[in-house]
C-alpha positions as CSV (number, residue, x, y, z in Angstrom):
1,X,0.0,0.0,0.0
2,X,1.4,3.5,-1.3
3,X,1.7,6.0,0.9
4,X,-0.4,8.9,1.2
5,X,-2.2,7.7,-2.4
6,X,-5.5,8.9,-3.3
7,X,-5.9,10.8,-0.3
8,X,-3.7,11.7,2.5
9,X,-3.6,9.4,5.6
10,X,-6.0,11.6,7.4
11,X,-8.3,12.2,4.5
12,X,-8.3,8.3,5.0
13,X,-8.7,7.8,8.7
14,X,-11.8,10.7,8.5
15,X,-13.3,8.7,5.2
16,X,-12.9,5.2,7.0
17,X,-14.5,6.7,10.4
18,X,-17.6,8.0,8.8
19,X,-17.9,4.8,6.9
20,X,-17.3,2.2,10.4
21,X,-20.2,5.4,11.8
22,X,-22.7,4.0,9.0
23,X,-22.8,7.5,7.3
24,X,-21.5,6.7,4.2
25,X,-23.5,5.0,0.8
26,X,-21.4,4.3,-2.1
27,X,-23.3,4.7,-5.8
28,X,-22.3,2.6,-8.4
29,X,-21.9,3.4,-11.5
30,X,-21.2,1.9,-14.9
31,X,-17.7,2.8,-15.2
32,X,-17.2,0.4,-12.3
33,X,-19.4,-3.0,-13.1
34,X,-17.3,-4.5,-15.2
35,X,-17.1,-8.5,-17.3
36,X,-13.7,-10.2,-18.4
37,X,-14.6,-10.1,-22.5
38,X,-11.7,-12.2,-23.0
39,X,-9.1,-14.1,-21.5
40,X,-6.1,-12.1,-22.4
41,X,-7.9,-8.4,-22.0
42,X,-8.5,-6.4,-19.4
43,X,-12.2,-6.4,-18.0
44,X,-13.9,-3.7,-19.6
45,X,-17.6,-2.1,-18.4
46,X,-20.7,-4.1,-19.0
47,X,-22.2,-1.4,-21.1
48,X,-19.2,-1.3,-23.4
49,X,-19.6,-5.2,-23.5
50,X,-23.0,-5.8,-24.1
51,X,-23.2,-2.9,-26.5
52,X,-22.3,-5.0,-29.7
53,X,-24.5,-7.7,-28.4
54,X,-27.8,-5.2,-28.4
55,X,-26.9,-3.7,-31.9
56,X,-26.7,-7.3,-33.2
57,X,-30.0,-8.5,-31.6
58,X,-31.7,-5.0,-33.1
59,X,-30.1,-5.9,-36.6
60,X,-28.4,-2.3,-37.0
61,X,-25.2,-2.2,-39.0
62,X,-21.5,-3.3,-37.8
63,X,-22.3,-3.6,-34.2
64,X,-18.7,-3.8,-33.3
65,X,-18.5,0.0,-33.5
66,X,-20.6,1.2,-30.3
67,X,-18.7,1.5,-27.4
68,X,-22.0,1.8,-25.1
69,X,-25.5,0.3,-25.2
70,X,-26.0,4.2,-24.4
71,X,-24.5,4.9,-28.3
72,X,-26.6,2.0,-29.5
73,X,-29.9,2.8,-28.3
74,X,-29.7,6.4,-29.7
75,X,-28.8,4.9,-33.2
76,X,-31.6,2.6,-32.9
77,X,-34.4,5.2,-32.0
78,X,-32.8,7.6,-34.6
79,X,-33.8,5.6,-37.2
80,X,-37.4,4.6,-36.2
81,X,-37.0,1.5,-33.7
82,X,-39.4,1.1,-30.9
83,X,-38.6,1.4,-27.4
84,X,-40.5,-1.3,-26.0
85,X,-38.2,-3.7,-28.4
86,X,-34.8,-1.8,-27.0
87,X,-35.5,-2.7,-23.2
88,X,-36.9,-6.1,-24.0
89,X,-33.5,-6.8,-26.2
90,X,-31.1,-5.8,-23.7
91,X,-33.2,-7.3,-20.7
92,X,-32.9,-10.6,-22.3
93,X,-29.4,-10.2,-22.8
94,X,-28.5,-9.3,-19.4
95,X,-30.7,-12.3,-18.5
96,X,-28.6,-14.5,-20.3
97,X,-25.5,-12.8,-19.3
98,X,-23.0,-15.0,-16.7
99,X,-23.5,-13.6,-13.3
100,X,-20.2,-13.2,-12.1
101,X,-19.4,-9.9,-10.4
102,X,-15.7,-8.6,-10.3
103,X,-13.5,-8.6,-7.9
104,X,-13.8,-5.0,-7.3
105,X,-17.7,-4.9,-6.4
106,X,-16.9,-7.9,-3.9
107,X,-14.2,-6.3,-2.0
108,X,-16.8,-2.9,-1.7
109,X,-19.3,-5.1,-0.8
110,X,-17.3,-7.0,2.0
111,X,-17.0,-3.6,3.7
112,X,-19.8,-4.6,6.4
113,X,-20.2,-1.1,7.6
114,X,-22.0,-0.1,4.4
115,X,-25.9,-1.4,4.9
116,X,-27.1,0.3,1.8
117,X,-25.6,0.1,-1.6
118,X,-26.9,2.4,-4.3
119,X,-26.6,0.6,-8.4
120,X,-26.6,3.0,-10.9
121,X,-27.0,0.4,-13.7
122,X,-29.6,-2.1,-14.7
123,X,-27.7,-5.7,-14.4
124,X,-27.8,-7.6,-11.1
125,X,-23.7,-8.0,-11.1
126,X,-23.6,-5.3,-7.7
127,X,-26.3,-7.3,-6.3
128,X,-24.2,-10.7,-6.4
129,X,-21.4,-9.1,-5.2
130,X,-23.4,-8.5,-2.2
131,X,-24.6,-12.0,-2.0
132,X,-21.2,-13.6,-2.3
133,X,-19.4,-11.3,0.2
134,X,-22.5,-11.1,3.0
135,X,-23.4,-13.8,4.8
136,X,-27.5,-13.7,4.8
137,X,-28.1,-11.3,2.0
138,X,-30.8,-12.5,-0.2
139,X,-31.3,-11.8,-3.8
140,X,-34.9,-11.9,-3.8
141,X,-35.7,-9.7,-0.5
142,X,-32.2,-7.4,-0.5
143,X,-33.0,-5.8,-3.5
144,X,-35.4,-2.6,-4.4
145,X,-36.0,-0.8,-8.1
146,X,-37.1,2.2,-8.0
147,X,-39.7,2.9,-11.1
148,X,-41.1,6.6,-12.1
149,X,-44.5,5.4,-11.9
150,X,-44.1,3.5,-8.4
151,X,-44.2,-0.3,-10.3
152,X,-44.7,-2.2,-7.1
153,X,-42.9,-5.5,-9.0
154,X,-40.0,-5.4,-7.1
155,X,-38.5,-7.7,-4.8
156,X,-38.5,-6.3,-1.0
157,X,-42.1,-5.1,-0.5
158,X,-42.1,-5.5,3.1
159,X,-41.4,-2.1,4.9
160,X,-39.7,-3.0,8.6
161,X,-41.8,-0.7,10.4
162,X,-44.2,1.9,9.9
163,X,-46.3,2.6,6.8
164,X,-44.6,2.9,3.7
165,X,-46.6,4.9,1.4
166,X,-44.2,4.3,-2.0
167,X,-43.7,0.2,-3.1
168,X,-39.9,1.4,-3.9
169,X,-39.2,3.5,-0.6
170,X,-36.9,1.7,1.7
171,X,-38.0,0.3,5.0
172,X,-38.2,3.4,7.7
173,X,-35.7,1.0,10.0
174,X,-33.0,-1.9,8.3
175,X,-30.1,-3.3,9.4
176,X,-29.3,-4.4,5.1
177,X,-27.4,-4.9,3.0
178,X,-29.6,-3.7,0.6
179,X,-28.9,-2.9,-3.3
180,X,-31.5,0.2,-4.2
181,X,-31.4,0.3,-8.1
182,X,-32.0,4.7,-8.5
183,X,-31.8,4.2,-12.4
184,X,-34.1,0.8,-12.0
185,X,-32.7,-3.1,-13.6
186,X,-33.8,-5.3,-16.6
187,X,-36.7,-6.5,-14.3
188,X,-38.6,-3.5,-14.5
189,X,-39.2,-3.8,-17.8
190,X,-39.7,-2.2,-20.2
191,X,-38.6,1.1,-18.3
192,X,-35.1,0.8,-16.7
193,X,-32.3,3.8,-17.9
194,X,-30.5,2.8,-21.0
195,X,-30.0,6.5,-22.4
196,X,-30.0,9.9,-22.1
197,X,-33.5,10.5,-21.9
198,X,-34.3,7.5,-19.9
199,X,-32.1,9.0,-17.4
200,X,-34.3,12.4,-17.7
201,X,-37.2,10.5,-16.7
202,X,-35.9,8.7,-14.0
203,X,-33.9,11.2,-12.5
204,X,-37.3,13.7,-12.5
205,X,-39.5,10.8,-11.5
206,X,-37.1,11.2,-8.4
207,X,-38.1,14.2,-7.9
208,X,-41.5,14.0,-8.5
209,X,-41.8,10.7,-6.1
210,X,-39.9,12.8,-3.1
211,X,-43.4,13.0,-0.9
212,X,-43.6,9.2,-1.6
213,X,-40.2,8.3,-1.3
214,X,-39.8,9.8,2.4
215,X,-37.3,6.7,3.8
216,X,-34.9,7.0,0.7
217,X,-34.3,10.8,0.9
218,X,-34.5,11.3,4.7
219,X,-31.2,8.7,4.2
220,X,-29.8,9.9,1.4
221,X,-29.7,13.7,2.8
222,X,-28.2,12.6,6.1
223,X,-25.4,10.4,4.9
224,X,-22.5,10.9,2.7
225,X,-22.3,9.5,-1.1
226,X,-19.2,8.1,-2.1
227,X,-20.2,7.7,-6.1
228,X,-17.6,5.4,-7.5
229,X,-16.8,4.5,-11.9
230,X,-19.3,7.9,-12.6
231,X,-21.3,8.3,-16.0
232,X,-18.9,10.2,-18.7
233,X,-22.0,12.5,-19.2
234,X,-21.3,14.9,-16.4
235,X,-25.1,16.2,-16.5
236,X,-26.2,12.9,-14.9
237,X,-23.9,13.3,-11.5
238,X,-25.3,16.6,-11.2
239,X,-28.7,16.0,-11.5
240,X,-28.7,13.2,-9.4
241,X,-27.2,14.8,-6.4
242,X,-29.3,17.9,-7.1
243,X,-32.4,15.6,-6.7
244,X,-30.7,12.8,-4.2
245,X,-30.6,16.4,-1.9
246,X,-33.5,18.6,-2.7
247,X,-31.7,21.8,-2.2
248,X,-28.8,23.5,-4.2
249,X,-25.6,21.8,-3.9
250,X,-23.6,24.9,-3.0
251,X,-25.9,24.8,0.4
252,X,-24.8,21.7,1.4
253,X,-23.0,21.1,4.9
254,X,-22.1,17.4,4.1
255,X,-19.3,16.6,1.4
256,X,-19.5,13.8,-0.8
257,X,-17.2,12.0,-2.5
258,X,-16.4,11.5,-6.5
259,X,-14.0,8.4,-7.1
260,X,-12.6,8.6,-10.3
261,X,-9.6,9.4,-13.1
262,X,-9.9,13.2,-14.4
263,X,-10.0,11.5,-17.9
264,X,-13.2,10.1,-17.2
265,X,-15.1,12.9,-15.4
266,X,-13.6,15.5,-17.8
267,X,-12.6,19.0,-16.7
268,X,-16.2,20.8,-16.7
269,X,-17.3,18.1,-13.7
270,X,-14.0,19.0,-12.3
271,X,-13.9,22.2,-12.1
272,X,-18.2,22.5,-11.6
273,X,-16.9,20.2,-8.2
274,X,-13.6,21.0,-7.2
275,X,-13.6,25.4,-8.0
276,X,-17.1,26.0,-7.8
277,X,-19.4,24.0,-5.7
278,X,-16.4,22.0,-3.1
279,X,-18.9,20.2,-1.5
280,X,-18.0,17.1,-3.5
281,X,-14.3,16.0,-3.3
282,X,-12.6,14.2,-6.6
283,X,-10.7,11.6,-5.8
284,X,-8.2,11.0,-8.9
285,X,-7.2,7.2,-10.2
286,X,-8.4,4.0,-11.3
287,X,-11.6,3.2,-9.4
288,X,-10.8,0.0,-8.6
289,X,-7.8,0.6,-7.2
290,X,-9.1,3.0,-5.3
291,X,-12.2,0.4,-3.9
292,X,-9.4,-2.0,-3.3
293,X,-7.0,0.2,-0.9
294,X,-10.5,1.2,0.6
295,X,-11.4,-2.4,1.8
296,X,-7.8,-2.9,2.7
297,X,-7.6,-0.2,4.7
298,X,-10.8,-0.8,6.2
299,X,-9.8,-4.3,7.0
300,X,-7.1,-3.1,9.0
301,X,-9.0,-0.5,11.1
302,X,-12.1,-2.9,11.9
303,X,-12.3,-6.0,9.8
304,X,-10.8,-7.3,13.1
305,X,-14.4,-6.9,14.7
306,X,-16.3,-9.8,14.8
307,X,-19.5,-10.2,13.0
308,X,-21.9,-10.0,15.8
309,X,-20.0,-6.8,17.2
310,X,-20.3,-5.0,13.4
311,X,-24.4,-6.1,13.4
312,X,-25.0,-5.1,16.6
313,X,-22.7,-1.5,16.3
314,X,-25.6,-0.9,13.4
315,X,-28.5,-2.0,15.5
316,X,-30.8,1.1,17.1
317,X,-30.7,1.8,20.7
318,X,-34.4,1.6,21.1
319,X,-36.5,-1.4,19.6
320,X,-38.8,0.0,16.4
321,X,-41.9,-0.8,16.9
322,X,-43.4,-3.9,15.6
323,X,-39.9,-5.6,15.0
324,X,-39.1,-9.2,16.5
325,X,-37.3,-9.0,20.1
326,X,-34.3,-11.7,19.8
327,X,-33.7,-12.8,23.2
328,X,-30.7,-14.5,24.0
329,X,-27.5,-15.1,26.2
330,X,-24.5,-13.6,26.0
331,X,-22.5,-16.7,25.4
332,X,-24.4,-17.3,22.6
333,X,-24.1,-14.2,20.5
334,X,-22.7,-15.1,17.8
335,X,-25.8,-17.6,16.8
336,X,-28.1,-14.8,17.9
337,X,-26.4,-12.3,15.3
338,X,-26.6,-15.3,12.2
339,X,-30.5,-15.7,12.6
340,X,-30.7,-11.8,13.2
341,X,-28.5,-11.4,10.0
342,X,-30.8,-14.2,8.1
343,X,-34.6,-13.2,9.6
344,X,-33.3,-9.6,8.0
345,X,-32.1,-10.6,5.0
346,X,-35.8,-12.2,4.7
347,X,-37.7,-8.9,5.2
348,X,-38.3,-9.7,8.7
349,X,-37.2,-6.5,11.3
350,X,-35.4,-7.5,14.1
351,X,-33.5,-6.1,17.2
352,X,-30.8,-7.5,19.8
353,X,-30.9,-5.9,23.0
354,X,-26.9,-4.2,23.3
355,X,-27.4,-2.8,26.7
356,X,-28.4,-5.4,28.7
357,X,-25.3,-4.6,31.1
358,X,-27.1,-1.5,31.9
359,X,-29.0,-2.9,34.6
360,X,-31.0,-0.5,36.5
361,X,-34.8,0.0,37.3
362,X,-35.0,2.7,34.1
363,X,-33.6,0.1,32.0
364,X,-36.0,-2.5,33.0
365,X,-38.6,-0.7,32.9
366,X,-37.7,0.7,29.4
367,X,-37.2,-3.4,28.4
368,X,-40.3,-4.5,29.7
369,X,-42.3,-2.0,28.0
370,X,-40.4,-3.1,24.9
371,X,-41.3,-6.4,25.2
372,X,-44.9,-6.5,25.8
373,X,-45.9,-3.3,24.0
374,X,-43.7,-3.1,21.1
375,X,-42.3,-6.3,20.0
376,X,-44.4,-8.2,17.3
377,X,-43.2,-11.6,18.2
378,X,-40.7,-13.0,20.8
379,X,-37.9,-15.4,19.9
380,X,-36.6,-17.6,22.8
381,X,-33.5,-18.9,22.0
382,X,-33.0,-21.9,23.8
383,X,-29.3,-23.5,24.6
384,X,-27.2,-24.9,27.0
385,X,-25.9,-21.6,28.5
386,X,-29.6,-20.3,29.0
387,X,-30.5,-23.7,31.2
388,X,-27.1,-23.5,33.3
389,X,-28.6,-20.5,35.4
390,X,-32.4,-19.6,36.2
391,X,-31.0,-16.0,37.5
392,X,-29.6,-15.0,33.8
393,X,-31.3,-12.5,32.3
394,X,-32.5,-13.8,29.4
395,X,-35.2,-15.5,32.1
396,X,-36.2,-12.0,33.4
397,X,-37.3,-10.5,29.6
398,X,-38.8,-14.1,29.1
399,X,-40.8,-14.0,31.8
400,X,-42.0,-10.3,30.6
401,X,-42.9,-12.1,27.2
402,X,-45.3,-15.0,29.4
403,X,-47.5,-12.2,30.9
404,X,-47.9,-11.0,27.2
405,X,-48.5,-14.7,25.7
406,X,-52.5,-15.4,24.7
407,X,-53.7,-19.0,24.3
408,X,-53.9,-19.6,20.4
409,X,-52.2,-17.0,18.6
410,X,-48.3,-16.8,17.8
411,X,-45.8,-14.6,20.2
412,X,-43.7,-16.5,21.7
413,X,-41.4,-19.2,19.5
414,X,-39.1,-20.6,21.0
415,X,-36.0,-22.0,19.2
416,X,-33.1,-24.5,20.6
417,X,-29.5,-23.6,18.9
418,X,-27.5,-26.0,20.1
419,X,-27.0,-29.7,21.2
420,X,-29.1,-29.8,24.2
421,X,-31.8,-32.5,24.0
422,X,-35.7,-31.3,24.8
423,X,-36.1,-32.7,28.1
424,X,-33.2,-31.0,29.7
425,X,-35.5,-27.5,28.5
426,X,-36.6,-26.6,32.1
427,X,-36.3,-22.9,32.6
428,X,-38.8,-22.0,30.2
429,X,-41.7,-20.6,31.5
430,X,-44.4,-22.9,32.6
431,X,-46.9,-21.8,30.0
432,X,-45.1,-22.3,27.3
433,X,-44.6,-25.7,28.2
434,X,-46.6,-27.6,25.2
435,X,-44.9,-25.1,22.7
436,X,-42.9,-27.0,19.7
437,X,-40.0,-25.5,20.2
438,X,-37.6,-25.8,16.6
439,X,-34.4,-26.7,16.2
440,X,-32.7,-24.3,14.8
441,X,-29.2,-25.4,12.0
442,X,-27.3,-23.8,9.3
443,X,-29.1,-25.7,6.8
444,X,-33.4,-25.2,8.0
445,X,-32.5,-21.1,8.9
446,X,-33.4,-20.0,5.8
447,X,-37.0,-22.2,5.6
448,X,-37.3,-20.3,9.1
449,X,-36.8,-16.8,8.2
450,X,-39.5,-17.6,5.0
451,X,-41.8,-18.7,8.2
452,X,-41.2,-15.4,10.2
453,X,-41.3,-13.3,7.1
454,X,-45.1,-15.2,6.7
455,X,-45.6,-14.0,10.0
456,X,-44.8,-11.1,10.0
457,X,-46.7,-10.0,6.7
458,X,-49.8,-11.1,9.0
459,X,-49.5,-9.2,11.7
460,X,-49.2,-6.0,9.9
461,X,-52.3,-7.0,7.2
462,X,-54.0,-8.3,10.2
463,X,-52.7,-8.1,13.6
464,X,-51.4,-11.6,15.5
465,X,-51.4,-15.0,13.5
466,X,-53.2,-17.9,15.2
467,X,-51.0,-20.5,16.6
């Protein structure tokens, strides 16, 4: 690692804190989602790849000459084609397409303290970066399109908490990793941004969707963007930040950052960023290099931190109400953290208590209340270390969730996680004795979080399933 490149070491330590902090989202854009054309070439970007491809499958002329899908749309419409046949072409394609993502998009994604990643193009290559680097993520429920006209056929429709008034707003509370496609992906089809007026519409359909897409702004105007391989067509950046902030950029407090060579962005971005605005610092070189000193660097200052102490840094202090209460002992952490991690992945809110050494009548009080008023459902998780001691805590909030239980509907599920055998279970409460209590693996987690997702969708459409 080079000294002092890209930025200066404390450019880098102030950049890497407000990332660990969860205040940074990093945008994606095409100049960064790239495929391996050919063995003995340097990857090149997708849209450059698949270009040729779409000109080929929409019959125009030597389709070797377009350097863009962008370049070959434009031909295409210019001389008469229809747009519905452009989208459906190139959706097919990207279809078809492997699904390998680089390396690049892997080692941004294995950065755990970013919860929310933000694709700027319409293949799902970001989104499989996500699933190969985080454990839990799911490619079905992780990932929202965003569509002018609100096109509720996306894949996470289930808000955490609170009523979501847009089907592509993000949940008001979630622990992620998400992937929110701004520019929408070949399964919104036929509308997802292949050029220049495409990205017109999208980019004011943002705007015009503000009231209904509360979650995504109220984020996006409190966190930093780190926008990373930007669009050559500097217009784009600019109206994307202009409506990502809903004031003008020379008012903004919060900088964001602009990874990429000057020969990409071109000197009017520069000197619109850099001389005129300076609320949105350049960072010059290759992209990818610049993602891969980032995750290094990262690594070094918290990639030491175990998994559960990252998930549970990015968990709220207070419980949002109607999420699942996880309750569990200390020894068993880590276990608590991978069904938290998978029953979010799912859709399904969730919170770990993290100040449980707080003790204190306040605190209890505050728990209790939590617990019987708040929670939607109550997950017991049942193990050796819980049954070694009736005076552990977990017994106390357990207890709490017995005076909430009712005879024939679902609250309380209680799950074993470890080797102990069902008859040694006797600290449970007494009336939730005849409960089926699940045992819980690696392999049936999954089939689980499905279950609780089930759940879940009940009580909000209808209040507490029946047991």
């Amino acid at each position: 690692m080079s000294e002092c490149s890209f930025l200066s070491e404390r450019d880098w330590r102030n950049l890497l804190r407000e990332i660990h902090s969860g205040q940074v989202i990093p945008v994606v854009g095409p100049g960064l989602v790239t495929v391996a054309a050919d063995r003995d070439r340097e990857p090149i970007p997708l849209h450059q790849y698949l270009a040729p491809q779409l000109a080929k499958a929409l019959e125009l002329d030597d389709p070797d000459r377009f350097d863009g899908y962008n370049d070959t749309a434009r031909e295409f419409l210019l001389h008469g084609g229809e747009r519905k046949e452009l989208y459906l072409a190139l959706g097919e394609i990207i279809d078809q397409m492997p699904k390998t993502p680089p390396e690049t998009l892997v080692n941004l994604a294995s950065i755990t303290d970013f919860n929310l990643f933000i694709a700027g193009t319409p293949d799902p290559l970001l989104a499989h970066a996500v699933k190969q680097a985080r454990h839990g993520f799911s490619l079905d429920n992780g990932v929202i399109r965003f569509h002018p006209a609100g096109n509720p056929n996306r894949s996470f429709d289930a808000p955490v908490s609170g009523n979501i008034q847009s089907p592509c707003d993000l949940p008001e509370t979630f622990q992620g990793p998400l992937v929110y496609h701004i520019l929408g992906d070949y399964n919104t089809l036929p509308d997802f941004a292949v050029w220049e007026e495409d990205y017109m519409e999208f980019i004011c359909g943002l705007i015009e969707s503000r009231d209904t897409l509360e979650n995504l702004f109220r984020v996006i105007s409190n966190r930093s963007l780190l926008m990373l391989g930007a669009p050559s067509d500097d217009w784009i950046v600019r109206f994307f930040l202009r409506a990502a902030r809903g004031k003008r950029l020379s008012d903004l407090k919060k900088k964001d950052y602009l990874a990429d060579t000057h020969g990409n962005l071109g000197a009017p971005m520069i000197f619109f960023f850099d001389k005129a605005i300076r609320t949105t610092r350049i960072v010059d070189g290759n992209t990818g290099d610049f993602i891969n000193e980032l995750a290094s660097r990262w690594n070094d200052a918290y990639g030491t931190t175990n998994d559960a102490d990252s998930f549970l840094h990015r968990q709220p202090s207070d419980m949002p109400r109607g999420s699942v209460f996880i309750s569990y002992s200390r020894d068993d952490l880590g276990t608590a953290v991978k069904v938290a991690q998978s029953l979010s992945a799912a859709g399904v809110p969730v919170w770990l208590d993290k100040q449980r050494l707080q003790a204190g009548e306040n605190y209890e009080r505050s728990l209790e209340h939590t617990i019987k008023d708040s929670a939607s459902f109550f997950l017991s998780l049942i193990s050796r270390a819980t049954e070694s001691d009736a005076s552990r805590y977990v017994h106390q909030e357990r207890r709490w969730a017995a005076q909430k239980h009712v005879d024939g509907f679902v609250f309380y599920i209680p799950l074993i996680i470890d080797d102990i055998v069902e008859n040694q279970v006797a600290l449970e409460p007494e009336c939730f004795a005849k409960l089926h209590r699940n045992c819980i693996t690696n392999e049936n987690l999954p089939r689980f979080a499905h279950r609780m997702r089930n759940y879940v969708d009940q009580y909000r459409d209808s209040g507490r399933p029946r047991g």
